[in-house]
Biopython code that builds the backbone (N, CA, C, O; Angstrom):
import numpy as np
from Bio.PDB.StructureBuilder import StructureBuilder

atoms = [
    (1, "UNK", "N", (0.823, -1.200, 0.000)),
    (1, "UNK", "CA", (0.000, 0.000, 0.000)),
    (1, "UNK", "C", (0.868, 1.265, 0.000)),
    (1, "UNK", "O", (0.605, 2.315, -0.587)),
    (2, "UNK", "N", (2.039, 0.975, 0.819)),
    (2, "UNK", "CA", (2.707, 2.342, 0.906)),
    (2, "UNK", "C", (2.934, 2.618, -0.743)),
    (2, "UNK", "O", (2.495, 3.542, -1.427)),
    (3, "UNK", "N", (3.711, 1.568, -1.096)),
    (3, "UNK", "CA", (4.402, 1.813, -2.685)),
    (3, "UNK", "C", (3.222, 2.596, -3.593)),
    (3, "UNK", "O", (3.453, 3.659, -4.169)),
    (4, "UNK", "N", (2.250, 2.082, -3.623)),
    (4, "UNK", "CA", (1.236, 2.790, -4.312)),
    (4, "UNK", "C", (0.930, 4.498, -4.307)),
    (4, "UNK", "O", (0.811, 5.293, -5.239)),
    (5, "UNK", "N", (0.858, 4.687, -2.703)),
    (5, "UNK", "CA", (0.824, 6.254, -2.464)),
    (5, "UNK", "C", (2.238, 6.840, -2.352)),
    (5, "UNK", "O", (2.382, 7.838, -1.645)),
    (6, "UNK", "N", (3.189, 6.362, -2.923)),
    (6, "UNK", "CA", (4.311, 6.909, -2.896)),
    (6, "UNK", "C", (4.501, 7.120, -4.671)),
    (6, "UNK", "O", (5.033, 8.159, -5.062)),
    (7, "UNK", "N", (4.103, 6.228, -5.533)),
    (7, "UNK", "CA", (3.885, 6.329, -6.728)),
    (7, "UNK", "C", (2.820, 7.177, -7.476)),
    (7, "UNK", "O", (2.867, 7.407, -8.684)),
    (8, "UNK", "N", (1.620, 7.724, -6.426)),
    (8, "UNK", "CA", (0.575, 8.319, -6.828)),
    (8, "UNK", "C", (0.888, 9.926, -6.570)),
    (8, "UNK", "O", (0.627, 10.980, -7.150)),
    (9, "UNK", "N", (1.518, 9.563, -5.506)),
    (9, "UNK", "CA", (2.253, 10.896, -4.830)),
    (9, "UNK", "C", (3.562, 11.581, -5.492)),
    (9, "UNK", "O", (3.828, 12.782, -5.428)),
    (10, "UNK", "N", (4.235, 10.699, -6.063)),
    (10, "UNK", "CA", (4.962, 11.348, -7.542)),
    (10, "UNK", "C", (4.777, 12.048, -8.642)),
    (10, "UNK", "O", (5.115, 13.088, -9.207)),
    (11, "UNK", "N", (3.785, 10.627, -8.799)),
    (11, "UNK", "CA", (2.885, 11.523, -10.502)),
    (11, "UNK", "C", (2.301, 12.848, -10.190)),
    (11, "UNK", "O", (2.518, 13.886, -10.815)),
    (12, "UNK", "N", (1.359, 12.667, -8.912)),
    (12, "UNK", "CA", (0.359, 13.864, -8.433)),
    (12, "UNK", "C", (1.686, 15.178, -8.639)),
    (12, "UNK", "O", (1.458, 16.237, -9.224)),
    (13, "UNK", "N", (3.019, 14.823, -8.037)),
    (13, "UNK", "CA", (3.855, 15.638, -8.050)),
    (13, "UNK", "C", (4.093, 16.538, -9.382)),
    (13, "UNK", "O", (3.780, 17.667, -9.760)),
    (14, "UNK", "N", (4.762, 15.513, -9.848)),
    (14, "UNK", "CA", (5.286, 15.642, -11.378)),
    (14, "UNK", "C", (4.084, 16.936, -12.399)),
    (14, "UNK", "O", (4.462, 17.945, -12.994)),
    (15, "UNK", "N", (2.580, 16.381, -12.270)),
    (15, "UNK", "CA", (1.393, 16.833, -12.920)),
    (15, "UNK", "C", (1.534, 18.186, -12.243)),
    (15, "UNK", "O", (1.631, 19.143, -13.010)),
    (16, "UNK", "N", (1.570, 18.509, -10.514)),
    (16, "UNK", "CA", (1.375, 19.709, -10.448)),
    (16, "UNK", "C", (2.042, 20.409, -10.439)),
    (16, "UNK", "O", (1.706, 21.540, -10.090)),
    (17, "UNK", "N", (3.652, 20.067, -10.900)),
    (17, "UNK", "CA", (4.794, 21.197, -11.221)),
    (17, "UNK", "C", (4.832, 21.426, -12.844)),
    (17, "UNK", "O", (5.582, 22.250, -13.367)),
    (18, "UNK", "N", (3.677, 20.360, -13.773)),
    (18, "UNK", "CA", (3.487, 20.577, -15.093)),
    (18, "UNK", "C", (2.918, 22.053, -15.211)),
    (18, "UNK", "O", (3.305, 23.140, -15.637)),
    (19, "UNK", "N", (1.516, 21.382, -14.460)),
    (19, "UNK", "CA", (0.601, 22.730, -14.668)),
    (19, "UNK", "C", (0.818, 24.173, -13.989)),
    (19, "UNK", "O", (0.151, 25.200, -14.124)),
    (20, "UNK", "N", (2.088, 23.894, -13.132)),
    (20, "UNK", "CA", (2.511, 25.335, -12.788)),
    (20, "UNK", "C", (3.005, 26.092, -13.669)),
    (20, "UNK", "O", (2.713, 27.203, -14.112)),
    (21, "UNK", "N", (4.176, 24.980, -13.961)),
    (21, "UNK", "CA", (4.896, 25.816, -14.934)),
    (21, "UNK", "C", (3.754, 26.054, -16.697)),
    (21, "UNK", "O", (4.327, 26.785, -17.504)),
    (22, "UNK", "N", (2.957, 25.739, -16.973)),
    (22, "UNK", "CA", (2.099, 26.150, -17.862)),
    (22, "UNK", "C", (1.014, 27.224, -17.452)),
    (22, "UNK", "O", (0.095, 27.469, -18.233)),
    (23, "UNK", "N", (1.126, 27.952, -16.072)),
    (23, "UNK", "CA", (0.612, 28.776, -15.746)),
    (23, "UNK", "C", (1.444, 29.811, -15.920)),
    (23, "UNK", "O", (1.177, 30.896, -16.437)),
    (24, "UNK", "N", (2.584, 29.397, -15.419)),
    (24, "UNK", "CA", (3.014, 31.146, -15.307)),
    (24, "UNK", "C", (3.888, 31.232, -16.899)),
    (24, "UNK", "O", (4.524, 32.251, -17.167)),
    (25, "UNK", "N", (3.832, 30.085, -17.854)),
    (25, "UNK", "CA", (4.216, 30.377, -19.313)),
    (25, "UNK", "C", (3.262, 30.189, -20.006)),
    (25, "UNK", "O", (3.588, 30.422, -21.169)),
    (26, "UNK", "N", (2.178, 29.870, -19.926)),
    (26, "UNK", "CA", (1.126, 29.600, -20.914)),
    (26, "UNK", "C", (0.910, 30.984, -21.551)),
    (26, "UNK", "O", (0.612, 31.969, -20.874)),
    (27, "UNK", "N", (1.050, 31.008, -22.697)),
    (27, "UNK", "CA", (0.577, 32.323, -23.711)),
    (27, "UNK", "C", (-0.954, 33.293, -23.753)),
    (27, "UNK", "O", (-1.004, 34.504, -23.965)),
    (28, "UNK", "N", (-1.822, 32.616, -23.557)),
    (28, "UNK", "CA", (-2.937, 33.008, -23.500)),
    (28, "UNK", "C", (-3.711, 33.103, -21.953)),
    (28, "UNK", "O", (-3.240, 32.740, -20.875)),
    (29, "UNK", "N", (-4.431, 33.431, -22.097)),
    (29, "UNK", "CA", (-5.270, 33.127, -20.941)),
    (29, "UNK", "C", (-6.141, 32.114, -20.655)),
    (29, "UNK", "O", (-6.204, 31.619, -19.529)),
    (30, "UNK", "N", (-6.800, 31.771, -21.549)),
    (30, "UNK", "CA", (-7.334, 30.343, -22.051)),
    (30, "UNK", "C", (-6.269, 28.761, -21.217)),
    (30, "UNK", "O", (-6.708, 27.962, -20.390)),
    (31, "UNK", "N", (-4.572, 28.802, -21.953)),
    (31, "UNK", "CA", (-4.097, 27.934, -20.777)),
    (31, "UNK", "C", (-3.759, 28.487, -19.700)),
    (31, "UNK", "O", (-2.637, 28.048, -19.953)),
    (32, "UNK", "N", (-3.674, 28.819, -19.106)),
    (32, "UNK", "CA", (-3.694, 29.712, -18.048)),
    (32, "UNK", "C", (-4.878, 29.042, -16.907)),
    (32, "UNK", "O", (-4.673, 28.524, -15.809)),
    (33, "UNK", "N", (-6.005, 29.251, -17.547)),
    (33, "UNK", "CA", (-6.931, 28.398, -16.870)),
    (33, "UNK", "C", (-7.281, 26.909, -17.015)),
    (33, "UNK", "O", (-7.990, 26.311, -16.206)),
    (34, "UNK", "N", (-6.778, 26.403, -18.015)),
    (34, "UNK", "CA", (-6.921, 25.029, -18.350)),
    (34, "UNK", "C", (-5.630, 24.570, -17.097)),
    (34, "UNK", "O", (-5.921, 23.681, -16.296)),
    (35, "UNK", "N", (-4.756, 24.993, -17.050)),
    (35, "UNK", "CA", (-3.811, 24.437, -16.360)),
    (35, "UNK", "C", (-3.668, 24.883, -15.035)),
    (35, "UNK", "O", (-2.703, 24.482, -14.384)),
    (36, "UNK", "N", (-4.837, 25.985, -14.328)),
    (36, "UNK", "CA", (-4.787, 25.866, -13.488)),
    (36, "UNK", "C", (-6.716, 24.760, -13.346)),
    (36, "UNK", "O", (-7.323, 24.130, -12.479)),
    (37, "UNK", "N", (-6.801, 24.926, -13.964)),
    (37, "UNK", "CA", (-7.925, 23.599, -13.582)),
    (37, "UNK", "C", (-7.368, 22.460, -13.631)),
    (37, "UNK", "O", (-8.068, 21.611, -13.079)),
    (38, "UNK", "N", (-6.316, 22.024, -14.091)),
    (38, "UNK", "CA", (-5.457, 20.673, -13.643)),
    (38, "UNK", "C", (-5.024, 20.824, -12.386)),
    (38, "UNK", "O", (-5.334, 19.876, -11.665)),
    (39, "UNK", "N", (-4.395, 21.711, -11.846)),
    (39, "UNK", "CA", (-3.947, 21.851, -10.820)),
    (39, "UNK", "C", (-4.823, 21.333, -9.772)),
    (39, "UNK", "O", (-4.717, 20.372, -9.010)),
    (40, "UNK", "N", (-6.072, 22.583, -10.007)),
    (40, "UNK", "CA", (-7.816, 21.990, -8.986)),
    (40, "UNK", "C", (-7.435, 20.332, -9.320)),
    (40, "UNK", "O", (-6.963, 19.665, -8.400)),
    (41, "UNK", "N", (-7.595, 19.880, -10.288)),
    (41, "UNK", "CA", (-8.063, 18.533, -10.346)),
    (41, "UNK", "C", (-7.168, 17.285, -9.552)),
    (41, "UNK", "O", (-7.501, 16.226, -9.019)),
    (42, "UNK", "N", (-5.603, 18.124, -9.808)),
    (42, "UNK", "CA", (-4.728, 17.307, -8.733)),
    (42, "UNK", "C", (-4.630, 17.361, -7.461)),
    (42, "UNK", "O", (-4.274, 16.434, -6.734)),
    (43, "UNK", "N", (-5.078, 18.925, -6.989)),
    (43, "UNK", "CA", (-5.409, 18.761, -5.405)),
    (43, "UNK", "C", (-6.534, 17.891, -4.901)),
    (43, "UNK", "O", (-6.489, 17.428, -3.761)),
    (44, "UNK", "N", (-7.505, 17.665, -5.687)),
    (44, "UNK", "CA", (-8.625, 16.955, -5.397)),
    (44, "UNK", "C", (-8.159, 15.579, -5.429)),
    (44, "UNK", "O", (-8.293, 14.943, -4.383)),
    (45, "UNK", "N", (-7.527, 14.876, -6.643)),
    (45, "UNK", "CA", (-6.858, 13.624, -6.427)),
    (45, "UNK", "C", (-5.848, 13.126, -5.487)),
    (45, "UNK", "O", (-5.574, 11.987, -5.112)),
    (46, "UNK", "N", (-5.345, 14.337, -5.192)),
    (46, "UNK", "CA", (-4.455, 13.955, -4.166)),
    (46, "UNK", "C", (-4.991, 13.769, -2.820)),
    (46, "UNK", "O", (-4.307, 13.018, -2.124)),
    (47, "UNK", "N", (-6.392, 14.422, -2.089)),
    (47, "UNK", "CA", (-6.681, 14.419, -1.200)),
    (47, "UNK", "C", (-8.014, 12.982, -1.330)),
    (47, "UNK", "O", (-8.543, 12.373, -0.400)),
    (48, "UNK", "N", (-8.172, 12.856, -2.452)),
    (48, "UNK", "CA", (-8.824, 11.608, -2.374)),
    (48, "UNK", "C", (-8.211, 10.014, -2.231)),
    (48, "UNK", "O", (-8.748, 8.948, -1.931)),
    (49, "UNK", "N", (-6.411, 10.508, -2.704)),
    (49, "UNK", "CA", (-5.474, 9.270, -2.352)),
    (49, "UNK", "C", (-5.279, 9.451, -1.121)),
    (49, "UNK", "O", (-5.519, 8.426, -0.484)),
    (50, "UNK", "N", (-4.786, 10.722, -0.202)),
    (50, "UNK", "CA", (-4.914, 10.324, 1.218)),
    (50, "UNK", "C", (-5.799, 9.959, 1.839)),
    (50, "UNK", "O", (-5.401, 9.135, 2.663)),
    (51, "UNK", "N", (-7.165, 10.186, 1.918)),
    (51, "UNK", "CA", (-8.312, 9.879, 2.387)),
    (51, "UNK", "C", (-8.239, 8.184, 2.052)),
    (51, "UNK", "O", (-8.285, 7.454, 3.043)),
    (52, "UNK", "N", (-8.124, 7.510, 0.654)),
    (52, "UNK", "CA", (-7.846, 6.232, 0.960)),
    (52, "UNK", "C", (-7.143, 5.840, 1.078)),
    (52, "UNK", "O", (-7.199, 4.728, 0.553)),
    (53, "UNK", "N", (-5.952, 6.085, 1.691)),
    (53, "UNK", "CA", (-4.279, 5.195, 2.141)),
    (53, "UNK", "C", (-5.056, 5.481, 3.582)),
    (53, "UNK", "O", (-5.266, 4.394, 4.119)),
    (54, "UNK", "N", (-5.609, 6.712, 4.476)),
    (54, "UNK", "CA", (-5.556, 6.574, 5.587)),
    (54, "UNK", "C", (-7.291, 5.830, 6.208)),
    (54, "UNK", "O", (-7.653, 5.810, 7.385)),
    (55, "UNK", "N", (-8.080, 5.299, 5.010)),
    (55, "UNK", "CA", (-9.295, 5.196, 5.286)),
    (55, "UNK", "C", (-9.852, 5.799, 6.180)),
    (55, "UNK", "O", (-10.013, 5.334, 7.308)),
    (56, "UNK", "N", (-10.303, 7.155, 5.731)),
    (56, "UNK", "CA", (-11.301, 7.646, 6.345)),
    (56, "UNK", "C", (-12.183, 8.348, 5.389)),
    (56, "UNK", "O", (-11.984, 8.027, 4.217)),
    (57, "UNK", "N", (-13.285, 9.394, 5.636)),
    (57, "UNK", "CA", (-13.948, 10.222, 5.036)),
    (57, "UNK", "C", (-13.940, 11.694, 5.535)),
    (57, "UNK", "O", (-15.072, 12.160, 5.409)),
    (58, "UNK", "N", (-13.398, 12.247, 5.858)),
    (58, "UNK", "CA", (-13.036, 13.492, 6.620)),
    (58, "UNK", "C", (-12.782, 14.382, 5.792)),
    (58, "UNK", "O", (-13.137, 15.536, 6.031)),
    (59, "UNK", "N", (-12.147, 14.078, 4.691)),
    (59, "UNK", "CA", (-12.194, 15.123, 3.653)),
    (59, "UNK", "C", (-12.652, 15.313, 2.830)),
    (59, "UNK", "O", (-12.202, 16.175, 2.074)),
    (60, "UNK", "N", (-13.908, 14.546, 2.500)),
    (60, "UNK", "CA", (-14.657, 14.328, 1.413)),
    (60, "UNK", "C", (-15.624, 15.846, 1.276)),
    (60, "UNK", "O", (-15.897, 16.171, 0.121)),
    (61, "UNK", "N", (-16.068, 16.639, 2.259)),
    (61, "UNK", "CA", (-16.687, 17.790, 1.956)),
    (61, "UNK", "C", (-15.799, 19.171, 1.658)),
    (61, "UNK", "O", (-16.208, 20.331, 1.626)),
    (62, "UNK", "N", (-14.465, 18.669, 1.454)),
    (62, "UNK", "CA", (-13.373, 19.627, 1.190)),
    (62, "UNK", "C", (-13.257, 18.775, -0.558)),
    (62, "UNK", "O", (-13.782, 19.529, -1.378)),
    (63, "UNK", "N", (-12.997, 18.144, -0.884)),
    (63, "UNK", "CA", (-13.409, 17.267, -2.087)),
    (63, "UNK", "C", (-14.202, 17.811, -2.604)),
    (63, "UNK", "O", (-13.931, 18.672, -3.441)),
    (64, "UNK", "N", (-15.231, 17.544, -2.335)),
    (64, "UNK", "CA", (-16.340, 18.188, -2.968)),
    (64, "UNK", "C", (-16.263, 19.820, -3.928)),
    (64, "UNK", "O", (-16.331, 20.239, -5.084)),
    (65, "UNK", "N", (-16.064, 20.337, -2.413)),
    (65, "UNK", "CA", (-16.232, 22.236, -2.960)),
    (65, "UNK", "C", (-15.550, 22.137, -3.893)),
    (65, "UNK", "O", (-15.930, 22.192, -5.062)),
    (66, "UNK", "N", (-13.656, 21.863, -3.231)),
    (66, "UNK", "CA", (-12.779, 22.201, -4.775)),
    (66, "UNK", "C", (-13.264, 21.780, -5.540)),
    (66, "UNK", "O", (-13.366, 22.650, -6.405)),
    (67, "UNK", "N", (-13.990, 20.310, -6.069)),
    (67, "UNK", "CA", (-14.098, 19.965, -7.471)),
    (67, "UNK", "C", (-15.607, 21.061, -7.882)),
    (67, "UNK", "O", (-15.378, 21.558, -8.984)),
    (68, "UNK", "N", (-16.823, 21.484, -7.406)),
    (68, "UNK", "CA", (-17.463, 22.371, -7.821)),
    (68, "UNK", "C", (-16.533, 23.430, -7.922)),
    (68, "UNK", "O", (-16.463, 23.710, -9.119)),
    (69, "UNK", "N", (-15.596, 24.341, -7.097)),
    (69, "UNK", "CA", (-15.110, 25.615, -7.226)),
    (69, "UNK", "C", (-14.601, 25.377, -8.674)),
    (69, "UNK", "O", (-15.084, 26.012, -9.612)),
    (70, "UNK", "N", (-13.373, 24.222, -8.886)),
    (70, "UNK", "CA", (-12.803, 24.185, -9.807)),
    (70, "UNK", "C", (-14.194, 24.119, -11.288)),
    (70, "UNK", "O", (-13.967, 24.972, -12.146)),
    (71, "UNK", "N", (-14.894, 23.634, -11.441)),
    (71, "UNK", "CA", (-15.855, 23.483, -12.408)),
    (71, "UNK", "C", (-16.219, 24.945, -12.615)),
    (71, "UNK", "O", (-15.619, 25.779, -13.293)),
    (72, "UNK", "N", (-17.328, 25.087, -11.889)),
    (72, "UNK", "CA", (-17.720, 26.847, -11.500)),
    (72, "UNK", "C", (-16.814, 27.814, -12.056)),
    (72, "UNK", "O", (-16.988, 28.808, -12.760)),
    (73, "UNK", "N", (-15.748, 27.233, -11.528)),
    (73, "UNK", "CA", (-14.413, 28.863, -12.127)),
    (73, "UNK", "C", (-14.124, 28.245, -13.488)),
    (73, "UNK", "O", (-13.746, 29.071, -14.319)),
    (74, "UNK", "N", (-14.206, 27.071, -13.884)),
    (74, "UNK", "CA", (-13.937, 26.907, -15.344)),
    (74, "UNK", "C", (-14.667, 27.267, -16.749)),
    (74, "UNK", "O", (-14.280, 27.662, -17.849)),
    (75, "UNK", "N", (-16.062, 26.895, -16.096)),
    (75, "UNK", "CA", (-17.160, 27.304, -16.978)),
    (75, "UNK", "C", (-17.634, 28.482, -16.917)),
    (75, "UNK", "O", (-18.512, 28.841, -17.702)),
    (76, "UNK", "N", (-16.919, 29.634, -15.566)),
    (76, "UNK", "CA", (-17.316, 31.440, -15.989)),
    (76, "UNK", "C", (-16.347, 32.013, -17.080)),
    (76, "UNK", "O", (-16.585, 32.886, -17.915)),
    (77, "UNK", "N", (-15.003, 31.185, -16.829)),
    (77, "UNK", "CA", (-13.907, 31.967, -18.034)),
    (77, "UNK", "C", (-14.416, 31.481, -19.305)),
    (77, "UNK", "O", (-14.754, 32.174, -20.265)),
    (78, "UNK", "N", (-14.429, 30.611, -19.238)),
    (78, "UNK", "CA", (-14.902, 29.585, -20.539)),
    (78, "UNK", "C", (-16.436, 30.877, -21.440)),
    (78, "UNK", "O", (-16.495, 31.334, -22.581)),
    (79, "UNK", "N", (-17.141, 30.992, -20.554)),
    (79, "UNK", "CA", (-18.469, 32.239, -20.810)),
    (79, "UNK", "C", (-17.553, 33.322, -21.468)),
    (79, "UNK", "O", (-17.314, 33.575, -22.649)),
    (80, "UNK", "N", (-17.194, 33.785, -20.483)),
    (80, "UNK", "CA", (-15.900, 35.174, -20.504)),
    (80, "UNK", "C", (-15.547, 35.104, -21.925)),
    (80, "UNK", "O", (-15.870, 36.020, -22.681)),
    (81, "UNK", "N", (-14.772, 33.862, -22.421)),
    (81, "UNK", "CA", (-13.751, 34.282, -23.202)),
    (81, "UNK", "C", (-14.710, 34.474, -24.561)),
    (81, "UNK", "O", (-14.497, 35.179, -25.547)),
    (82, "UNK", "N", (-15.902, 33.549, -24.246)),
    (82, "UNK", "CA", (-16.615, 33.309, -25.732)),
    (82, "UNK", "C", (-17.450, 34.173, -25.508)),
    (82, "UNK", "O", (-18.473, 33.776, -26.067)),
    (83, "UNK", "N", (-17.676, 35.270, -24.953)),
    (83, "UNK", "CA", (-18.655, 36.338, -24.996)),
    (83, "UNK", "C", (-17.656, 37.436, -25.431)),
    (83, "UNK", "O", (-18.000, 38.264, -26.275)),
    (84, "UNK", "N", (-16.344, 37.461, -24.834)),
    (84, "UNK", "CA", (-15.322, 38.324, -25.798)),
    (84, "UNK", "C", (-15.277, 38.147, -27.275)),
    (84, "UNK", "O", (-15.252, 39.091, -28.065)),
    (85, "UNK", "N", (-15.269, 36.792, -27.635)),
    (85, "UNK", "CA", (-14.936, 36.578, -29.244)),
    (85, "UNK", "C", (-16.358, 37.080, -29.689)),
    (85, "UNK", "O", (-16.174, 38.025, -30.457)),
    (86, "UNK", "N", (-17.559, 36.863, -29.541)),
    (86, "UNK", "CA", (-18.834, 37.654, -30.355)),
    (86, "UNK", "C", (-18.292, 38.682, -30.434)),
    (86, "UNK", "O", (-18.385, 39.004, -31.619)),
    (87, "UNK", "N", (-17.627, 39.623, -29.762)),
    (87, "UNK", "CA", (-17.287, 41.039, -29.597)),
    (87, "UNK", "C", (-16.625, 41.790, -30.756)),
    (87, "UNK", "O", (-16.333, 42.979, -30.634)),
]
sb = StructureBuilder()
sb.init_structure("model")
sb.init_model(0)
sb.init_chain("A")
sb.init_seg("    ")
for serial, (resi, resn, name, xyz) in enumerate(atoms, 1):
    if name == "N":
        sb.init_residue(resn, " ", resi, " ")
    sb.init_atom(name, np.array(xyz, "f"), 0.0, 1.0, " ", f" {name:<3s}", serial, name[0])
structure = sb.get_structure()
């Protein structure tokens, strides 16, 4: 079990120093938010691998929000950008 969250806990790593660095170089604004919605998506995975290495449910209503916040904030820019292009 350890090996597993030590391997999940890498990748999770690896993914969220991707999407950093595609934040603060991403060209547009468009990745900018795509890659910080990876980011949302890896904090959420990551707290759903601790929650099951340590079996419990304690963080599942922290789970939750981020993955609505992260949605919510994806689909207002997403509005944003395509109400700019009619423009």
């Amino acid at each position: 079990m350890n090996l597993v969250v030590a391997v999940c806990a890498l990748t999770l790593t690896a993914a969220a120093l991707m999407a950093l660095l595609r934040i603060a170089k991403g060209p547009t604004m468009l990745d900018r938010v795509v890659a910080l919605d990876v980011l949302v998506a890896v904090v959420v995975i990551a707290l759903c691998v601790e929650a099951a290495a340590n079996r419990h449910a304690t963080t599942l209503p922290a789970i939750v929000v981020l993955a609505l916040l992260g949605f919510v904030g994806s689909v207002s820019v997403a509005r944003y950008a395509a109400k700019e292009e009619r423009e």
